[in-house]
C-alpha positions in Angstrom: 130.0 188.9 -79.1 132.3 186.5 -77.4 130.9 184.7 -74.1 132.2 186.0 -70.7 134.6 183.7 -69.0 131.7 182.8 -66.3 128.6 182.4 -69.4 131.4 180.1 -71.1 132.6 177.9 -68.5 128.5 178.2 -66.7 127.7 176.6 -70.8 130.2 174.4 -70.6 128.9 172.8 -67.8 125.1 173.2 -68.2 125.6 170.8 -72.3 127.2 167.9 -70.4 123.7 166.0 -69.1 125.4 165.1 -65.6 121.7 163.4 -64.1 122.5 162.4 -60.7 124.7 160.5 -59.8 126.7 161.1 -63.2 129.0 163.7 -63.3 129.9 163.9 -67.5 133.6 165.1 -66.8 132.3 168.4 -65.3 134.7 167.8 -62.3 137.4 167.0 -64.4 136.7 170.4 -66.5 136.9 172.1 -63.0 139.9 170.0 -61.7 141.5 171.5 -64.7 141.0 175.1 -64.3 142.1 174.6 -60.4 145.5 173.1 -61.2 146.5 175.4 -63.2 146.3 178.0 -60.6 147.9 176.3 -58.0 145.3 173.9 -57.0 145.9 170.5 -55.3 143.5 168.1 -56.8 142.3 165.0 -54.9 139.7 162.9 -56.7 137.4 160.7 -54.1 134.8 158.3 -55.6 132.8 156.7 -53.6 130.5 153.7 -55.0 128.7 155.9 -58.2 129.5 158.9 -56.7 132.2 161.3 -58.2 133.7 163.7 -55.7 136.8 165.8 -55.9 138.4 167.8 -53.2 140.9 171.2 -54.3 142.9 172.9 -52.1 145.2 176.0 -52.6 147.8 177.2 -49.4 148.5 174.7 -46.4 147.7 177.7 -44.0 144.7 178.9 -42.1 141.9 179.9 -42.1 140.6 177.4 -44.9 137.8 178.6 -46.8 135.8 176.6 -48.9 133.6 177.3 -51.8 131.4 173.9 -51.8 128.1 172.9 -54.3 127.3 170.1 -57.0 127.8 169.1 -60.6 124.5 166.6 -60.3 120.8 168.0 -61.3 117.8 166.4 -61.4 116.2 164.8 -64.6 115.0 167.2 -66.9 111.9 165.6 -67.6 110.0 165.9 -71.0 111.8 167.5 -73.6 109.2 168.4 -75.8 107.9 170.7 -72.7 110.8 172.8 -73.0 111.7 175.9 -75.0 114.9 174.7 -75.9 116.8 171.4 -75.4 117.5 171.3 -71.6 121.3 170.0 -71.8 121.8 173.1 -75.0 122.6 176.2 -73.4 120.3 178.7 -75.0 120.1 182.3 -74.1 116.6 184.1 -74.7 116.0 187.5 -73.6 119.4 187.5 -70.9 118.5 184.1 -69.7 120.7 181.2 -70.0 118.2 178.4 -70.5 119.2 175.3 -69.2 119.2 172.0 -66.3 121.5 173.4 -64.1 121.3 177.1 -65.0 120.2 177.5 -61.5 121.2 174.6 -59.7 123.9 174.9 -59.4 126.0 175.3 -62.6 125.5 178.7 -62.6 127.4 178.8 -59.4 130.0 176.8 -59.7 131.2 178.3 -62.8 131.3 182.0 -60.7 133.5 180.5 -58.2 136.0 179.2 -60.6 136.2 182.1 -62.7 135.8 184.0 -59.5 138.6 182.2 -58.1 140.7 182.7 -60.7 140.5 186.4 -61.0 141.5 186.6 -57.3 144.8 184.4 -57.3 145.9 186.1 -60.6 145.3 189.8 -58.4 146.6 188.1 -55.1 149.1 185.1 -56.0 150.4 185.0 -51.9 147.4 185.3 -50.1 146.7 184.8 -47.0 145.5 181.2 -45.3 143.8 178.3 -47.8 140.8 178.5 -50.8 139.2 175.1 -51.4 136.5 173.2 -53.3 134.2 170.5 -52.3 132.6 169.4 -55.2 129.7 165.8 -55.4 127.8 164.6 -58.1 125.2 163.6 -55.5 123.6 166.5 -53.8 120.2 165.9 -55.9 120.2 161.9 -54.9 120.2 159.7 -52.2 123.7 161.8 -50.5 124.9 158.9 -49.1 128.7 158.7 -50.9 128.3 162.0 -51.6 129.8 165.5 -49.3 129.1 163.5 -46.2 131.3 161.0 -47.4 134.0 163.7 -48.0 133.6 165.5 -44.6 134.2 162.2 -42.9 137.5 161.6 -44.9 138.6 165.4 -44.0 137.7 164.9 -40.2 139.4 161.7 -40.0 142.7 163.5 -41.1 142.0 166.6 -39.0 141.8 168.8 -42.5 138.9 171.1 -40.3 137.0 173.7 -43.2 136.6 177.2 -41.2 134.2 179.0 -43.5 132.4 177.5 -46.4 129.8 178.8 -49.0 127.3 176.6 -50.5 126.5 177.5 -54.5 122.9 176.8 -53.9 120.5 178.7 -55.5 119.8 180.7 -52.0 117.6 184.4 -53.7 114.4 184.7 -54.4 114.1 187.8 -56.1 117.3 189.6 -57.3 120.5 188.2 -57.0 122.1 188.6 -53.8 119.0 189.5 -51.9 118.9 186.5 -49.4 121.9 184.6 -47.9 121.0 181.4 -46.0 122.9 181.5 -42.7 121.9 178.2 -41.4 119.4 175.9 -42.1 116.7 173.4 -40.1 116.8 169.8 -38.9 115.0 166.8 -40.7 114.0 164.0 -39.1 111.2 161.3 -40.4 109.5 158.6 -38.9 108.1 155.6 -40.5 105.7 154.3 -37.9 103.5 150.6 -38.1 101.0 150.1 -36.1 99.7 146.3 -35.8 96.0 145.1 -35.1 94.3 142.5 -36.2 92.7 141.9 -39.2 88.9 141.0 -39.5 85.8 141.5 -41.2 84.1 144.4 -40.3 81.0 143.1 -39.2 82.7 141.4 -36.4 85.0 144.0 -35.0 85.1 142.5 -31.9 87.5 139.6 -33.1 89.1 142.1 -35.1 91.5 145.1 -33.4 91.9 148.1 -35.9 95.0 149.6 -35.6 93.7 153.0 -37.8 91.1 153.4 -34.9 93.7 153.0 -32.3 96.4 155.4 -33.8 93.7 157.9 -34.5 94.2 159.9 -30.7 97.8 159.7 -30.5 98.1 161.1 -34.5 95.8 163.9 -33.4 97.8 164.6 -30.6 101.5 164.4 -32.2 99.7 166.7 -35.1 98.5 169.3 -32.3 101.3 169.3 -30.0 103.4 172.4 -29.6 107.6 171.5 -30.1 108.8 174.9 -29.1 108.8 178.6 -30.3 111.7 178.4 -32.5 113.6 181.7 -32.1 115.1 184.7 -34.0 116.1 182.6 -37.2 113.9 179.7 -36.9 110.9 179.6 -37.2 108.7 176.3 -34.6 109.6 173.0 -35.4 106.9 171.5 -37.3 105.4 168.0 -37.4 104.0 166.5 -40.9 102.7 163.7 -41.8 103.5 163.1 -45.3 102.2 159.2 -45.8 99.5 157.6 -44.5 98.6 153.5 -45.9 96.1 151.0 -44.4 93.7 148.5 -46.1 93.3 146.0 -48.8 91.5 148.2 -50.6 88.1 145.6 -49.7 85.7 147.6 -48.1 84.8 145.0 -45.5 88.3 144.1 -44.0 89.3 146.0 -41.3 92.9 145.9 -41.6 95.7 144.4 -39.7 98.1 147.5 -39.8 98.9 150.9 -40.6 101.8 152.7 -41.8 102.7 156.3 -41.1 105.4 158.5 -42.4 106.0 161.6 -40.8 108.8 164.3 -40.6 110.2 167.3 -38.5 111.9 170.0 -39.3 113.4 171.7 -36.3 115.4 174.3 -35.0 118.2 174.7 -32.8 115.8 174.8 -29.6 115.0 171.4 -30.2 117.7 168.1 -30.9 116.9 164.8 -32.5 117.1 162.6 -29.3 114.5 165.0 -27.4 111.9 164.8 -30.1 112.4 160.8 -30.4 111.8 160.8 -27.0 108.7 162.7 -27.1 107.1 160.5 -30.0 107.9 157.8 -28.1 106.4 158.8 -25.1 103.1 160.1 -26.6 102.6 156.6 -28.2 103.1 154.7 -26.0 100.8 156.8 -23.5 98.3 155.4 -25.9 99.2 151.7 -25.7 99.9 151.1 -29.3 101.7 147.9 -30.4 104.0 149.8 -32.8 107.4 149.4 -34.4 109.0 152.7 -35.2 112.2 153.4 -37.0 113.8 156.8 -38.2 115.6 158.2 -40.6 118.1 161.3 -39.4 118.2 163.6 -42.3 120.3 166.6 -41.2 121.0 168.0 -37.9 119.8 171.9 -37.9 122.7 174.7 -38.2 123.2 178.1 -37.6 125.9 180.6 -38.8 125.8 183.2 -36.1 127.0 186.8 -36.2 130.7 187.1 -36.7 133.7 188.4 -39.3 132.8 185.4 -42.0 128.7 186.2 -42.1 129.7 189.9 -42.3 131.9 190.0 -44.8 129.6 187.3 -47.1 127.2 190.5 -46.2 129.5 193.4 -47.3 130.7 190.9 -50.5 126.9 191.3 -51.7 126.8 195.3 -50.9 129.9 195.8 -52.7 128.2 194.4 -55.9 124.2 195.4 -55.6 124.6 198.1 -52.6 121.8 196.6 -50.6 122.4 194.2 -47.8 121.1 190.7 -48.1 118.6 189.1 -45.7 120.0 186.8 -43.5 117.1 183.4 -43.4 117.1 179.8 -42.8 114.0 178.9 -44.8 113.8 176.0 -47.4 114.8 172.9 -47.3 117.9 170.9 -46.8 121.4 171.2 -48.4 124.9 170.0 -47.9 126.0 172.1 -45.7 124.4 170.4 -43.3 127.3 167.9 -44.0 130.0 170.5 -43.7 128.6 172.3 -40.2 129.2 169.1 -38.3 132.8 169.8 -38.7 132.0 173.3 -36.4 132.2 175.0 -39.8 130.5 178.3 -40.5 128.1 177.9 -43.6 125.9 180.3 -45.4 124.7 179.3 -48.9 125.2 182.1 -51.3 123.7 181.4 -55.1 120.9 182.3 -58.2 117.4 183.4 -57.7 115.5 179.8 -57.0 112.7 180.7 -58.9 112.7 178.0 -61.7 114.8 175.3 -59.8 114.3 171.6 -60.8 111.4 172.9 -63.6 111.2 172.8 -67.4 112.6 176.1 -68.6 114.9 176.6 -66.1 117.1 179.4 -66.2 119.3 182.2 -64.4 119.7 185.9 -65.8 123.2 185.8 -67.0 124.0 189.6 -65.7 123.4 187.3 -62.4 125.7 185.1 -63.4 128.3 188.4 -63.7 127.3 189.8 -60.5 127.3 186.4 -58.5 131.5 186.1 -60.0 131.6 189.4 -58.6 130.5 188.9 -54.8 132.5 185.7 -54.6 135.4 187.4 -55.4 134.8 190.3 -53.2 134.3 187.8 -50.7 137.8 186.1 -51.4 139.6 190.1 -51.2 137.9 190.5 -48.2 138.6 187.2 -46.3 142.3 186.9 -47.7 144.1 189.7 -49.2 
């Protein structure tokens, strides 16, 4: 039997081994299908970062379908079932790096995309693509990069959907309507070193952080609310020492990280770190990395009809969470954008085997373009 036009263009992408930051022409094969539908192409490379940016209509609203052609390595070969950059079926699974994350998705919005301009060749306001090949690196020249090149024109996306890989057990099952804050904090604190049979010409700086670790570890952030759940302190490195067992040592490095709701912002909880280690008299340099300010799509006519997309197709209405980690649309809600991430069941992301059940892949096509009838025609 003859591939679908979304398990085609979904293999397509999947046998070009596009390891972040390479991209292995998979924006140009999607720069392609756009333009020939109408699509204004506008390639932006930043650094080793290939980004492209496709826009259809000049009116508004401006909707934007927004995910990445990077994945992360694929690790040993020989512990895969098949070769991961060989699209294999088994059993109604399209096996490959990317299956999930996100090829899968991007090759339902463009088929999705155009099935809707073909039904609806005047419709109403503007359908875009933002599309990096660094969402699974360091996202510096990446969708940030982009935004900032939009804002500084006044090109403003109203609604976007992020491809990621947002249900857990069906397809469709859980839309991500916002996401939480990250925020780390790489901490030294100095002593002095000595031998440890004379501590009293030695100061040790793990003794003295001790109390104020224990109290950043116990203190209470806030209650979160209806979509988030508390902000939560973690400390994810920890390094003192020589490695001698009789040298105190003469500092201690700590890296820690939040992730916080909407109740909370960046500058209050620096504040509070601050505050809490200093109340313990530590001689400390901190410095910290701002990861992603937290967003949150709230109840409206774009989150309802991403809702009613997903019933038309699987007649059950999705859960509407914030869990997981970070994503680009982080990037794209700074703008005042409404975001919800839309994509595969996660279950096998960035493992060997990975895979998405290609009747997913059908059904995913499906609620995009629902979503497109509903938004614009």
């Amino acid at each position: 039997m003859q591939d679908s036009p979304v398990l085609a263009l979904a293999k397509d992408l999947i046998s070009r081994p596009s390891v972040t930051p390479l991209d292995c022409g998979c924006q140009e094969l999607m720069s392609e299908r756009l333009k020939a539908i109408g699509f204004d192409i506008e390639s932006m490379v930043f650094e080793d970062t290939t980004n492209f940016w496709a826009r259809r209509g000049s009116d508004g609203p401006l909707f934007c379908f927004a995910g990445h052609t990077d994945v992360v390595p694929a690790g040993p070969s020989e512990a895969w079932h098949t070769s991961p950059f060989e699209p294999t079926i088994i059993n109604g699974y399209l096996h490959g790096r990317g299956a999930a994350d996100m090829k899968g998705s991007l090759a339902a919005m463009i088929v999705a995309t155009e099935r809707f301009v073909v039904d609806f060749p005047k419709h109403k306001g503007s359908i875009s693509f933002l599309i990096t090949s660094d969402e699974e690196g360091p996202f510096i020249n990446g969708t940030t990069r982009v935004v900032d090149t939009l804002m500084a024109r006044d090109e403003i996306i109203d609604m976007c959907l992020v491809g990621e890989p947002s249900s857990t057990h069906s397809i469709g099952d859980v839309v991500k309507v916002g996401r939480r804050g990250s925020l780390t904090g790489d901490l030294v604190v100095k002593g002095i070193q000595g031998h440890v049979a004379y501590p009293h010409l030695a100061k040790n700086p793990v003794h003295d952080a001790a109390p104020a670790l224990a109290e950043l570890a116990a203190s209470h952030w806030d209650n979160g609310n209806e979509f988030f759940p508390p902000t939560s302190f973690q400390i994810a490195n920890i390094e003192a020492g020589t490695g001698a067992s009789n040298v105190i040592p003469g500092e201690l490095k700590v890296q820690f990280n939040f992730r916080y709701s909407t109740e909370l912002t960046d500058k209050e909880i620096v504040a509070r770190v601050h505050s809490m280690l200093d109340a313990h008299g530590l001689d400390y340099d901190l410095t910290w990395t701002y990861n992603g300010q937290p967003f949150l799509t709230h109840d409206g006519e774009f989150r309802n009809a991403v809702s009613s997309a997903i019933s038309d197709v699987t007649k059950t209405p999705p859960e509407l969470l914030t869990t997981g980690g970070t994503s680009d649309g982080r990037f794209i809600a700074k703008m005042g954008t409404q975001v919800v991430e839309l994509g595969p069941v996660n279950a096998t992301i960035h493992k060997v085997n990975e895979c998405v059940k290609v009747s997913d892949l059908e059904q995913l096509c499906d609620m995009y373009y629902q979503l497109l009838k509903r938004l614009f025609s």
